[in-house]
C-alpha positions in Angstrom: 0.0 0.0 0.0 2.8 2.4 0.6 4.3 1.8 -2.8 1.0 3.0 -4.2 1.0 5.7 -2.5 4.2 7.2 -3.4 3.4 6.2 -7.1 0.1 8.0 -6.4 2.2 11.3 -5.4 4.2 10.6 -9.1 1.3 10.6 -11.1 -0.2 13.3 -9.3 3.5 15.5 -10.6 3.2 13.8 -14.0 0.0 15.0 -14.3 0.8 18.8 -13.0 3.9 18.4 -15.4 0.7 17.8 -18.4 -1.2 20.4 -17.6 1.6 22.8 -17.6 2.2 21.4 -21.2 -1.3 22.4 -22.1 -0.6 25.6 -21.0 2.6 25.8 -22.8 1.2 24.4 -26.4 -2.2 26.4 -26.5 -4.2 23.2 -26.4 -6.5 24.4 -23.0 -9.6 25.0 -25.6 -9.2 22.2 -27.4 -12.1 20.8 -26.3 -13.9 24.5 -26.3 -15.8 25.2 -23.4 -17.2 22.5 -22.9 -17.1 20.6 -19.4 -16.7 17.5 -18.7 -17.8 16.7 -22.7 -15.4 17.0 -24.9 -16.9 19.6 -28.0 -19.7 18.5 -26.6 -19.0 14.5 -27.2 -18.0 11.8 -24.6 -15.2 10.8 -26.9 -13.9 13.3 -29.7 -14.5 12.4 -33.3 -11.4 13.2 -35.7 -9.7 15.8 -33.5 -7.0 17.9 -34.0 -3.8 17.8 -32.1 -4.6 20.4 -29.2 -8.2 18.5 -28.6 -5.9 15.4 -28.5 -3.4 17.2 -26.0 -6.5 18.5 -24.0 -8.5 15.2 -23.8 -5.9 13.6 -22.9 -5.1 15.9 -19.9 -8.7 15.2 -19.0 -8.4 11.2 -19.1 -5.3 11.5 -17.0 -6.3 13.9 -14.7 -10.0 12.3 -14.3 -7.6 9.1 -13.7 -6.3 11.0 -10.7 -10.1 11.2 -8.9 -10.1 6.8 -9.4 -6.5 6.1 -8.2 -7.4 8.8 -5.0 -10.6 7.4 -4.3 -8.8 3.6 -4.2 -6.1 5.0 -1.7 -8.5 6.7 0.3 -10.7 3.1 0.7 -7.5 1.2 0.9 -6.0 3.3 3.6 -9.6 2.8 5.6 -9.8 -0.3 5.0 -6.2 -1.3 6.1 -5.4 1.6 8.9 -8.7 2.7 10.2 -9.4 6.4 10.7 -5.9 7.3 11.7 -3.7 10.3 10.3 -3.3 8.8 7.0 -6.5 8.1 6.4 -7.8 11.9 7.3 -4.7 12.6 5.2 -6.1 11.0 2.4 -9.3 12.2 2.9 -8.2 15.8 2.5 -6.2 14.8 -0.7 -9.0 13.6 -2.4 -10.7 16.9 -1.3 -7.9 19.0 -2.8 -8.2 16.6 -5.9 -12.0 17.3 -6.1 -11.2 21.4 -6.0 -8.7 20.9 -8.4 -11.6 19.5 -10.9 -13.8 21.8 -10.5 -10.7 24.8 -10.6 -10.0 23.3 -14.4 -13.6 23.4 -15.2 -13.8 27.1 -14.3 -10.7 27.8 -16.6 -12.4 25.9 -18.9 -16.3 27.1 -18.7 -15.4 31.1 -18.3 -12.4 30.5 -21.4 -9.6 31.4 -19.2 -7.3 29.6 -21.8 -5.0 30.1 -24.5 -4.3 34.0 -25.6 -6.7 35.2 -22.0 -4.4 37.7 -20.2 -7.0 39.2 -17.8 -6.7 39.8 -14.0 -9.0 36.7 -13.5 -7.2 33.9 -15.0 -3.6 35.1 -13.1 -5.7 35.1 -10.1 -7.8 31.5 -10.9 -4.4 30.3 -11.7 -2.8 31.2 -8.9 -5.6 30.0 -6.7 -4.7 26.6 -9.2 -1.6 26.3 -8.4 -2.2 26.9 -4.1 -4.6 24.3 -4.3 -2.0 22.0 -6.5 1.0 22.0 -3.2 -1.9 21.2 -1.0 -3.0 18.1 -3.1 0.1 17.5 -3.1 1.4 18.1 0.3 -1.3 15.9 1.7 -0.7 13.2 -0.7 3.0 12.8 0.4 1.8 12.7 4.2 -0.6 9.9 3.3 2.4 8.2 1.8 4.4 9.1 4.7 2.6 8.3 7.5 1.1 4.6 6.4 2.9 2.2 8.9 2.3 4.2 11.7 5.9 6.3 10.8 6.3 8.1 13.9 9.2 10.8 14.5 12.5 9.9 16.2 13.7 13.3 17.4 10.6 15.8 17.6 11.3 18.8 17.2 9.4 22.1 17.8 11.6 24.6 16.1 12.4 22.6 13.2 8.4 22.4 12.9 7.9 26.1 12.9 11.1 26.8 10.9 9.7 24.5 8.0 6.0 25.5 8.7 7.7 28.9 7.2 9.5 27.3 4.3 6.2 25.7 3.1 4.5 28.9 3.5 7.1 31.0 1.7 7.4 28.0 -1.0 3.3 28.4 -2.0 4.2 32.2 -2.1 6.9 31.7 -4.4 5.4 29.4 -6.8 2.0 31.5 -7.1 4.5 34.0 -8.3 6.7 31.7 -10.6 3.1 30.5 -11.9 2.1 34.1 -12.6 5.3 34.3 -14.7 5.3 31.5 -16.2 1.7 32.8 -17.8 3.3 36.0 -18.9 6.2 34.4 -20.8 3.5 31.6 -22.5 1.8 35.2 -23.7 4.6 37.6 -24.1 7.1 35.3 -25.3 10.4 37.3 -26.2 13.9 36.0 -27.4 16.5 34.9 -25.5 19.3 37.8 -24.8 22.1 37.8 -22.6 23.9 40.8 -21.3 23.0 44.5 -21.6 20.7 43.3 -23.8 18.8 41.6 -21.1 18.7 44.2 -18.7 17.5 46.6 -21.6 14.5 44.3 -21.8 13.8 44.5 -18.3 13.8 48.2 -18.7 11.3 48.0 -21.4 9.6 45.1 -19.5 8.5 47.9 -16.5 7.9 50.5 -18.8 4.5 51.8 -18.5 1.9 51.1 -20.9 3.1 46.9 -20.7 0.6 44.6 -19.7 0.8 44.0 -16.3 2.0 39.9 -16.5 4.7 41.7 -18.7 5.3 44.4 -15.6 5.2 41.6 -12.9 7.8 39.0 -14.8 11.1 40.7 -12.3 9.0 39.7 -9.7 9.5 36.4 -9.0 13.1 36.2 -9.5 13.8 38.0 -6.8 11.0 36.4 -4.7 12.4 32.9 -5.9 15.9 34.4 -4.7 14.8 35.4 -1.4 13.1 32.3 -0.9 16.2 30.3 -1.8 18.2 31.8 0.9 16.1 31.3 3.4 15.4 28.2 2.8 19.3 27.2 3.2 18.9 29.7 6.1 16.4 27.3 7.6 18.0 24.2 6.3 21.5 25.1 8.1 19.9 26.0 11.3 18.6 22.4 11.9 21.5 21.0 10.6 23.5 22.7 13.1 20.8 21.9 15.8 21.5 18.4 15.2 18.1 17.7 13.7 17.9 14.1 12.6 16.9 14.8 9.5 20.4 16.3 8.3 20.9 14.2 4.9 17.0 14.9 4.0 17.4 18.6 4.6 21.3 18.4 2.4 19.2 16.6 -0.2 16.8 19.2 -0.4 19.4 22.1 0.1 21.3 20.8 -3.3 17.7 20.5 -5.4 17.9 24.5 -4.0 21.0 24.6 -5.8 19.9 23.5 -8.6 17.0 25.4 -9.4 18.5 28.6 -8.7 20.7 27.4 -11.4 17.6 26.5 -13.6 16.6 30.1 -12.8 19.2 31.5 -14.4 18.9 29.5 -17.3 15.5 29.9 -17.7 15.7 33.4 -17.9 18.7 33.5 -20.3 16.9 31.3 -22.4 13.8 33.3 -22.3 11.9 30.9 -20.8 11.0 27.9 -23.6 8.5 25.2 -22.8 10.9 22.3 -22.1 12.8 24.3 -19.7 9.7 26.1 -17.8 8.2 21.9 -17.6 11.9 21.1 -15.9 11.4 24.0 -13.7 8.2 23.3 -12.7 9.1 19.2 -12.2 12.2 20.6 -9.5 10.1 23.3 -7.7 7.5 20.3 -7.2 10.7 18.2 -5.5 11.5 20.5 -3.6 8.3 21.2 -2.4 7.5 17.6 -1.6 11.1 16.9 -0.2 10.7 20.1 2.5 6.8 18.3 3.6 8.6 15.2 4.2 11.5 16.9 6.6 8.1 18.8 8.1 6.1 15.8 8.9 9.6 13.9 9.7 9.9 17.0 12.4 6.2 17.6 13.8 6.1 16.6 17.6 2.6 15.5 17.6 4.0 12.5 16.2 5.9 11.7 19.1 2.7 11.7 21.9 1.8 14.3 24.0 4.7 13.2 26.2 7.3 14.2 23.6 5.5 17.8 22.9 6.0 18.6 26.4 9.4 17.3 26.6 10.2 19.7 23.6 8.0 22.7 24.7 9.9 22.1 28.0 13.2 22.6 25.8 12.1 25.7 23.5 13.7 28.1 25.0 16.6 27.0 26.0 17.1 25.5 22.3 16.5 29.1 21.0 18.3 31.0 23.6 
């Protein structure tokens, strides 16, 4: 059951991954605005490649609702109402939001060449709603067995509580960007003549996706520091989850690198899609080291043990 849970949390980033794709390739009214049909069909007849694209985000995303409503009943069914299965329980509530988040894109047209307010902000409210489905999905994964935490500890719970926070933050804002270079694409440029297009990019009279595309690098930036900030803290704290938090501090790495390169490269699809696959790792690797951390875990004997030590471990 635990191995289909963590394959459950794959698909679930395959499927994120897709839908990015659709974005990418202009394919989100292939199947016009129609919801759940299809052009108003069950099953498309002779469609073109973005309907195909489309459908097929539909199939494997409707496949999502089946494989979370088996884990949910297989979780009850083998565990009992413990934390996994309320775990569950809330994925398959983010899952059902998700649905009906895709059929409001889909139903008001908030696809393809839309650049209004609403879609940034539906999109954004998308993609908040995506790191909770998929938050809760890893904890369902993590805490089958009865996993319980070996050091509890209440400052690494708070310090991460933080990271997760600023990590949503940061990818509403990478999301909003990632819109405005699908719609203003512009070519790559390197040098002065990249910071001349971020003159022009804040110029007034540019459409305001255009105006907030600086934004999230330096949000992304911040973000990156403190979560090496937080990462290095524990580590030094002697947290027991030192290698998971090292991991997670070289996926950091990494994407700041993929930052850079996605910006130099003016942000093509296959690069935005690699992006987006190692902000979702990191993201489920820092909810691992913050259910790995939670003292509830422990018993109410632990809590008080570490409440007990809170200042002292601050001081």
């Amino acid at each position: 059951m635990k191995r289909f849970a963590w394959f459950y949390v794959a698909y679930l980033v395959a499927v994120i991954l897709f839908g990015a794709w659709v974005r990418i390739t202009g394919a989100g009214a292939g199947c016009g605005d129609h919801w759940p049909m299809c052009n108003g069909e069950v099953v498309p007849q002779a469609p073109g490649a973005k309907t195909i694209v489309e459908f097929t985000h539909r199939v494997t995303s409707g496949l999502c609702g089946f494989l979370g409503l088996g884990l949910l009943l297989w979780v009850w069914r083998r565990e009992g109402r413990g934390r996994s299965f309320y775990a569950a329980l809330a994925a398959f509530f983010f899952l059902l939001v998700e649905g009906f988040i895709g059929a409001v894109l889909v139903k008001k047209q908030l696809v393809v060449d839309d650049a209004s307010v609403s879609r940034a902000l539906v999109i954004s409210i998308h993609l908040a709603n995506t790191l909770l489905l998929t938050a809760t999905a890893t904890a369902t994964a993590w805490w089958i067995g009865n996993r319980r935490t070996e050091s509890p500890s209440l400052l690494g719970y708070r310090l991460l509580s933080a990271a997760l926070f600023v990590l949503i933050l940061t990818n509403i804002t990478g999301a909003i960007t990632a819109l405005g270079d699908t719609l203003f694409p512009v070519p790559p440029t390197l040098g002065a003549g990249l910071f001349a297009r971020i003159r022009e990019d804040l110029t007034a009279g540019q459409h305001f996706l255009v105006q907030l595309r600086i934004v999230h690098p330096f949000v992304a930036s911040g973000t990156a520091l403190f979560l090496l900030g937080v990462f290095t803290a524990l580590r030094r704290q002697g947290s027991a989850q030192g290698r998971l938090l090292g991991w997670t501090a070289g996926v950091v790495f990494l994407q700041v690198g993929l930052g850079v390169l996605n910006i130099a490269l003016a942000a093509p699809g296959w690069m935005q899609i690699v992006h987006l696959l190692v902000s979702q790792v990191i993201w489920i690797l820092t909810v691992i080291a913050w259910l790995s951390s939670w003292p509830a875990l422990a018993g109410a004997a632990s809590v008080s043990r570490v409440a007990k030590e809170w200042p002292a471990s601050v001081s």
